[in-house]
N, C-alpha and C positions, 0 to 999 in steps of 0.2 A: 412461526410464519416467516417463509425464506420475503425478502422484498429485494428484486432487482429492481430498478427505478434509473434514469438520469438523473443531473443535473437539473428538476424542473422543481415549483411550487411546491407542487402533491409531496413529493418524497417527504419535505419537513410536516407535510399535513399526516403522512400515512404514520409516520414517526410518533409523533408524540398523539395520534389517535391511539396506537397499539401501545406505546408507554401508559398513558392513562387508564386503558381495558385491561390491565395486567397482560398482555398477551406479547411475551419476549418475542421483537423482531430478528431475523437471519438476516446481517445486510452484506446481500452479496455483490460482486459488480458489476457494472454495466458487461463488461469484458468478459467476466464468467463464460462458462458453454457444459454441453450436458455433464462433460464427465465431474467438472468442479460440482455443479448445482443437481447432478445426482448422489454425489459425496453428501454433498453439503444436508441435503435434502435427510438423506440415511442419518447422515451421524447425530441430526436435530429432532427427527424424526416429526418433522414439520408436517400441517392436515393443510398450509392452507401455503398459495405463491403469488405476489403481488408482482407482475410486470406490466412493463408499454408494450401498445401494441405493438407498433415497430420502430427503431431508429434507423436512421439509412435503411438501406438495403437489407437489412436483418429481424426477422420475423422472431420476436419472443414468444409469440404464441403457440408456434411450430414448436419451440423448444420447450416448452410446458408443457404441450402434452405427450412429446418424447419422454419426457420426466416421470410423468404421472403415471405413463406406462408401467414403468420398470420400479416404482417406489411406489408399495402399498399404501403410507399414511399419507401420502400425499389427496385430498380427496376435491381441494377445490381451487380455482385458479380465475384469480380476479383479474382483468385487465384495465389501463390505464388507457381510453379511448376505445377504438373499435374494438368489441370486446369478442367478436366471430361466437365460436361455439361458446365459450368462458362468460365467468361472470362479470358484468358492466361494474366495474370499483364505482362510479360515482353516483349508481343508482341504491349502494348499500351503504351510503354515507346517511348517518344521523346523528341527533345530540343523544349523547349518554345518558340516559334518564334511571339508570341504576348500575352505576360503577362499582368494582369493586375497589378493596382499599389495597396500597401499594407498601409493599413494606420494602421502607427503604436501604434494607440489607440484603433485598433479594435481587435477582437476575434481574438486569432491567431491559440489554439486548448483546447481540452475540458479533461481534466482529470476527471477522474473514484471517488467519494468518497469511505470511506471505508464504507458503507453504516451501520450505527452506528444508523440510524432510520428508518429501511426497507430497502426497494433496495434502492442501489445506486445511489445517485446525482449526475448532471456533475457541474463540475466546467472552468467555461471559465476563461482561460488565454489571457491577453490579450499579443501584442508583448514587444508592452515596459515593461511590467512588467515582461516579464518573460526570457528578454533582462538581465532585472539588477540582476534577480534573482541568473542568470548563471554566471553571469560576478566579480558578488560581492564573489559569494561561491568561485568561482577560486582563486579570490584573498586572499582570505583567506585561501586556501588552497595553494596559493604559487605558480600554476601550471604555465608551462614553455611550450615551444616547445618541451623539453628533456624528456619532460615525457610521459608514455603511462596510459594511463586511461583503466580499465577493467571493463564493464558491467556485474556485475557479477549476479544481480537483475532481473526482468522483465523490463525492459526499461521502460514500460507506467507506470509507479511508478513515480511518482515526484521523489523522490531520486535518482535513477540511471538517472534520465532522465538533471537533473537543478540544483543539488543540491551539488557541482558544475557539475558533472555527466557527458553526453554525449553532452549537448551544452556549458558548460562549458568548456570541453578538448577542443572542434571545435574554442572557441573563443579565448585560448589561443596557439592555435598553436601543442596542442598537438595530439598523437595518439590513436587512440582508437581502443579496443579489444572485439567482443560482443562475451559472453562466455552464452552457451547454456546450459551447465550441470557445477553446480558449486559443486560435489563432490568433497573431497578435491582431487583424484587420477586425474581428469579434470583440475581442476581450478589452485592444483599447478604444474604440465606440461605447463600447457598453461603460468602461471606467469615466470618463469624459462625460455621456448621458446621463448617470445615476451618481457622479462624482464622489466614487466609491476609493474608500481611504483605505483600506487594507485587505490583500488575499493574498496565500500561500499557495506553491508552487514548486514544481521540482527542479535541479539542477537546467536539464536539456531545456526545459522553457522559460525559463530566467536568462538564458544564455539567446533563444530566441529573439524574444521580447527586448532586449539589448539591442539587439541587431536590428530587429526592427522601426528601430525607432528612426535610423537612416529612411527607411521609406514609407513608413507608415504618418500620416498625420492625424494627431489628436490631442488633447489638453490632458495632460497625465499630471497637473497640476497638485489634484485633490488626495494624489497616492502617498500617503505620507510613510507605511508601511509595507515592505515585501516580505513576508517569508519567505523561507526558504528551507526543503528538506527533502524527505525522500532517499535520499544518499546524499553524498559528501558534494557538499560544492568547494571546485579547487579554487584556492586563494586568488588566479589569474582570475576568475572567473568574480568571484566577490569583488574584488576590486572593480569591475564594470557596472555595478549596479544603480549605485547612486547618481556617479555622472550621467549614465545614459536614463535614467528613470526619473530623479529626483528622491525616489524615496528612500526613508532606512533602511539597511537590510538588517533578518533577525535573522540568524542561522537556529533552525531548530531541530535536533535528533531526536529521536523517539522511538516509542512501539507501541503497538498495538495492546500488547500485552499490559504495559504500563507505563514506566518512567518517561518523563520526558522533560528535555532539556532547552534553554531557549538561550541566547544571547539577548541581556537586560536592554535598555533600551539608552542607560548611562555608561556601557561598559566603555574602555578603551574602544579606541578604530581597529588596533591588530589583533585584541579578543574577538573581536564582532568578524572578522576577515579572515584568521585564521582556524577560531577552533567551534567547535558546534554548540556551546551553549554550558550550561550549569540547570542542576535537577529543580523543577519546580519546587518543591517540599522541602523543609528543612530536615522532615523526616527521613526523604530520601536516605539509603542508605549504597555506597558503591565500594565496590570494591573493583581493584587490579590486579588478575592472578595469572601465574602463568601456567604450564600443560601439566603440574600437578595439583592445582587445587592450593599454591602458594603464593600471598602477598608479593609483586613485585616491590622492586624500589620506585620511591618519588620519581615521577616520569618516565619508568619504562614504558615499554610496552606489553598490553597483558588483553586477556580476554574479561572485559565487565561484567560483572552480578553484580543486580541489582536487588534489593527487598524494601516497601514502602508501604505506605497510606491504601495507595490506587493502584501497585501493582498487583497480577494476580497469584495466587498459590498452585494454581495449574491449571491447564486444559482439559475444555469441556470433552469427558469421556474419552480421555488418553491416559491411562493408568500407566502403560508400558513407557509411554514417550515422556509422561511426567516424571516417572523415576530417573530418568536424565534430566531433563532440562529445571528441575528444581532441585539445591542441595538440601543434605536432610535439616542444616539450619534455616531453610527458607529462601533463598536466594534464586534468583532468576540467573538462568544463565544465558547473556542473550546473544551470545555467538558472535558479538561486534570485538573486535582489535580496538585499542583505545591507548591511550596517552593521558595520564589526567594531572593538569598543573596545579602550583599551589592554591592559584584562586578557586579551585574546586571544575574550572573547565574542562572537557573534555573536548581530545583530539582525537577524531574518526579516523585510523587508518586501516581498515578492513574489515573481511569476515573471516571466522573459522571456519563454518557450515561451507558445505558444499553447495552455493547457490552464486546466481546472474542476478546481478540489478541492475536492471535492463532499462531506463528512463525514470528510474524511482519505484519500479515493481520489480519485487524479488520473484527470482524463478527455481525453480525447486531440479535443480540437476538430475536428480534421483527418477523423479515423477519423469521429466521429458524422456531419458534415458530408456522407462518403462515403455513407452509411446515407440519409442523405434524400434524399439529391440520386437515388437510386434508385427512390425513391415518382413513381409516375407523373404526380403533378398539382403535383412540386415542380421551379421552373425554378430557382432559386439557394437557397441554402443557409446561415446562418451560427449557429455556436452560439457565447455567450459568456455567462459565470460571472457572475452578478447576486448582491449581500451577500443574506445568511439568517443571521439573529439562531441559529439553531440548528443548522446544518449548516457556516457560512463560506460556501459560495456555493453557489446555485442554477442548476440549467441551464435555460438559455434559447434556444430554437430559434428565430431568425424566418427566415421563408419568404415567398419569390417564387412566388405559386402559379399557375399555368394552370386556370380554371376555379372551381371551389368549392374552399372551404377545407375541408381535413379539422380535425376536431377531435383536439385532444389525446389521447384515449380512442384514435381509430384509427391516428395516428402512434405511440403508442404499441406498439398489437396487430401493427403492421406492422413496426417494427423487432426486437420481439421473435418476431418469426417469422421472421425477418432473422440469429435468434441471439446479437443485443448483449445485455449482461447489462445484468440491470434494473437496476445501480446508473449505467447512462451513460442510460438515457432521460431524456428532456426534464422537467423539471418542467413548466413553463411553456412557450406556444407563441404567439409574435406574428406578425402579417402586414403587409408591407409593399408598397409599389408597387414600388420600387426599394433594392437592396445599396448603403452609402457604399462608395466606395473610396479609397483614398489615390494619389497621385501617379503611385507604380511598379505601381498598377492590381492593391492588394490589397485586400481587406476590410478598411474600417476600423472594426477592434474597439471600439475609443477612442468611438467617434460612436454606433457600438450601444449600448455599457453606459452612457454618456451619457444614451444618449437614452432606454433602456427604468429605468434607475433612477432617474430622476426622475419617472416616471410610475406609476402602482399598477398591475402588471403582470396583469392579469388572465389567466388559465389557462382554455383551451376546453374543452369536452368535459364 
């Protein structure tokens, strides 16, 4: 069952209704669009799709039955309010009067990759592991009955969802707040109203929400904790948090896939400020290797594998992509650059993978690339992450074009009628004569971000 859903009630109700039926959720995001949630749809081979009926401007109905069209198991599609041609979700709501039993080493639902090699992989979670997942982050973050928890995220994000998140608040007794627009004039009323002590957040709106505090008024009294994750928050940036907010900040890195790290809530001030955290689990297992599969030294820098408790052993029905991304010991290889000091912390200083992290969502260079090279007047293709003082990085498209250059505005119109969700379009679009390549006759990334950030990148259209 794919479920796009916001930030409302139902989502937590749609959730643990289908955890309890055995019926493994797809939780996709709100941001999706056909081409991710007809992937998504195929590779799950889903009969049934929970959406709203619409958020702003954007008709999820229209795009369910775009869907249904083209994906045979697809056969029924609930909606959350005006249900149009679709089924009414809240006229198929009942108590369970014959459940089946859940076996807690099976699939329990399927999260979204940041799709960092093409579209998106799902990732099954099983119960037990994502039982400890929630249970352990709580603990580590302290959480009570007394506390309210704020969704401030997309919920189908592992973070706001496990990390200790929204099953985390449920399993300590706490209360939870799904908050639908996290601008600050939204998100601090709502904290203030429901004097909600802890929610996670990405870099760009940590950095917001700071600033805001100059013009926004509210009693932000009750925040006792910020997460923070998504991507790297830079140390200028952490340093802001506390004065302008009042609260802790916890740097937390993670994945979807599994591991995940938190800065404790006793650490040092310049653990907490500098580096992303330390592995839930004692099980945890990390390694630092560098480009052939060899242990660095004490605080190099290397690419982390991970193997644990609640990591997983591969992607659901990626046999090919699994034979990469898992070594034959088991290890995750999760494409992050890292640093890791004696106290077991780890310092985030990149990816390997070809991908944008774009406000805290990873964009799959590969997949965008696919999307232009489709546009009729585009002969080569390459997207690469340029720094943004408010996002972490910008995407930047430049193009080999045959004939006139389209503008920004219609690269735009044309990928989203393409179906990519507007958080992977192009910020920015450059033209060139000729693509660099490197040696073995790939794109060289290196020479592009090179050469468009030293320049003032100017954006057409």
């Amino acid at each position: 069952m794919v479920v796009q859903l916001p930030n409302v009630n139902e989502f937590v109700e749609v959730l643990f209704g289908l955890l309890r039926a055995a019926i493994v959720p797809v939780l996709a995001l709100p941001a999706h669009r056909q081409a991710e949630i007809e992937h998504l749809t195929r590779l799950s081979g889903a009969a049934g799709y929970i959406v709203a009926d619409k958020v702003g401007d954007f008709d999820y109905r229209e795009l369910a039955a775009a869907v249904a069209e083209r994906v045979p198991s697809l056969r029924t599609i609930f909606v959350l309010g005006d249900p149009g041609d679709h089924v009414d979700l809240g006229a198929v709501a009942r108590d369970g009067d014959s459940l089946p039993d859940v076996d807690a080493s099976g699939i329990a639902l399927m999260l979204v990759s940041g799709g960092t090699t093409g579209l998106p992989k799902l990732i099954a979670r099983t119960h037990d592991d994502y039982h400890y997942n929630a249970r352990a982050g709580a603990e580590i973050c302290a959480l009570t009955s007394d506390d309210v928890y704020m969704a401030t995220l997309p919920a189908a994000h592992n973070f706001p969802l496990a990390c200790p998140g929204i099953l985390g608040a449920i399993a300590a007794g706490a209360s939870i707040v799904m908050l639908a627009d996290p601008s600050p004039e939204n998100a601090f009323a709502t904290i203030e109203r429901h004097r909600v002590t802890v929610t996670a957040v990405v870099p760009p709106l940590a950095q917001l929400w700071c600033a805001a505090v100059e013009w926004e008024e509210a009693d932000l009294s009750s925040l006792r904790l910020l997460q923070v994750g998504g991507a790297k928050l830079a140390e200028v940036n952490a340093r802001e948090v506390t004065p302008a907010l009042g609260a802790t900040l916890q740097q937390v890195f993670g994945m979807a896939e599994g591991l995940v790290n938190y800065t404790r809530l006793d650490d040092a001030e310049d653990l907490i400020l500098i580096s992303q955290g330390r592995p839930v689990s004692p099980a945890d297992e990390v390694r630092v290797v560098d480009g052939e599969g060899n242990d660095v030294a004490p605080g190099e820098e290397g690419e982390l594998l991970t193997r644990g408790p609640y990591t997983i052993r591969g992607y659901y029905r990626a046999p090919e992509h699994n034979s990469r991304a898992i070594t034959p010991d088991g290890y995750y290889r999760s494409g992050d650059l890292v640093r890791q000091l004696p106290s077991g912390h780890l310092i985030v200083s990149g990816r390997i993978k070809d991908v944008i992290n774009r406000g805290g969502e990873n964009i799959s260079c590969d997949e965008l690339e696919e999307h232009l090279l489709a546009h009729p007047a585009v002969r080569h293709a390459a997207a690469v992450g340029l720094p943004d003082a408010a996002l972490g990085e910008k995407v930047c498209a430049v193009l080999v074009i045959d004939g006139e250059m389209p503008s920004l505005a219609e690269i735009k119109e044309f990928l989203t009628a393409r179906g990519l969700a507007t958080y992977k379009l192009p910020d920015i679009l450059e033209q060139t004569d000729a693509l660099p390549f490197t040696a073995v006759g790939k794109i060289d990334k290196k020479v592009l971000r090179a050469r468009y950030e030293s320049d003032t990148a100017t954006a057409l259209g």
